[in-house]
C-alpha positions as CSV (number, residue, x, y, z in Angstrom):
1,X,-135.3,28.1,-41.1
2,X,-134.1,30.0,-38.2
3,X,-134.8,33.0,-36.1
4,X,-131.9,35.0,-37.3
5,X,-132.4,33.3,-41.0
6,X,-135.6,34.8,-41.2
7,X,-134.5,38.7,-39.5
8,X,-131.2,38.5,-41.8
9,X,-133.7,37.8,-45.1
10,X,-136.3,40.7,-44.3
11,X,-133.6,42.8,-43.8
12,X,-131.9,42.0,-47.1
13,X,-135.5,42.4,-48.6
14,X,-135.7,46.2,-47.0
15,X,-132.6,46.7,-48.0
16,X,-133.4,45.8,-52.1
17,X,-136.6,47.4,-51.7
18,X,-134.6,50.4,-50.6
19,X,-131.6,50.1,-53.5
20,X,-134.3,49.5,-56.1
21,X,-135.8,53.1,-55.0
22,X,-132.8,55.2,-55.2
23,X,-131.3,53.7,-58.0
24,X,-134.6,53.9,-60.3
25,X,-135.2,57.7,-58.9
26,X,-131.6,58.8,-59.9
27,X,-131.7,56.5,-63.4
28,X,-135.8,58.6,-63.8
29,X,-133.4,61.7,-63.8
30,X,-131.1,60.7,-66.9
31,X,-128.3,60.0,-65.2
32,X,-127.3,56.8,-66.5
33,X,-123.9,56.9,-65.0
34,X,-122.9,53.7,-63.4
35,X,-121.0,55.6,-61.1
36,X,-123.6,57.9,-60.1
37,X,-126.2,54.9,-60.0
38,X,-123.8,52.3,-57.8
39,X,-123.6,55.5,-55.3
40,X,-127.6,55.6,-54.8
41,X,-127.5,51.5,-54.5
42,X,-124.8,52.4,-52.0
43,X,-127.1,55.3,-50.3
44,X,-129.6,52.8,-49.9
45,X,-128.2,51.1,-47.4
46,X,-128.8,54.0,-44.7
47,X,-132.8,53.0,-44.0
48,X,-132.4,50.1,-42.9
49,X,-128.7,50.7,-40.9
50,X,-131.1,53.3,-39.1
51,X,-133.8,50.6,-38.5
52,X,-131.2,48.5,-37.0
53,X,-129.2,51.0,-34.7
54,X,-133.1,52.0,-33.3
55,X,-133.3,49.9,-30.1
56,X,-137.0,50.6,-30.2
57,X,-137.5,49.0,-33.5
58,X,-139.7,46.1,-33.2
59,X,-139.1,44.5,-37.0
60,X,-135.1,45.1,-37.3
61,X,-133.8,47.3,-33.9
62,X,-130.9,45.4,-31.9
63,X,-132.0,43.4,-29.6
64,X,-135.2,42.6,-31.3
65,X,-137.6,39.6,-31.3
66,X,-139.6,40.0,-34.8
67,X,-141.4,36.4,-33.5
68,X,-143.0,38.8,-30.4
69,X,-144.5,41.4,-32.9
């Protein structure tokens, strides 16, 4: 598998680790909305867009080399 195989699947893996956080806090609420429980899958997606803009990030930033960590 390659390099950017491997980053794109741990960061899909943060990323559902992420979504099944939100959505389970705002379904633990009683808000069974779909609407309301597609916008915290949605919300989700800010972690790890922030890992990725963060140059400094050795795991996801741009520019990174996950193999060097």
């Amino acid at each position: 598998m390659s390099q950017t195989m491997k980053n794109a699947k741990a960061l899909l893996s943060s990323y559902g680790r992420s979504m099944i956080a939100a959505v389970l806090a705002v379904y633990m609420t009683g808000n069974t909305s779909p609407s309301d429980l597609s916008k915290a899958g949605i919300a989700a997606l800010l972690p790890p867009l922030m890992r990725w803009a963060n140059p400094s990030d050795k795991a996801f930033g741009r520019g990174s080399n996950p193999s060097e960590s």
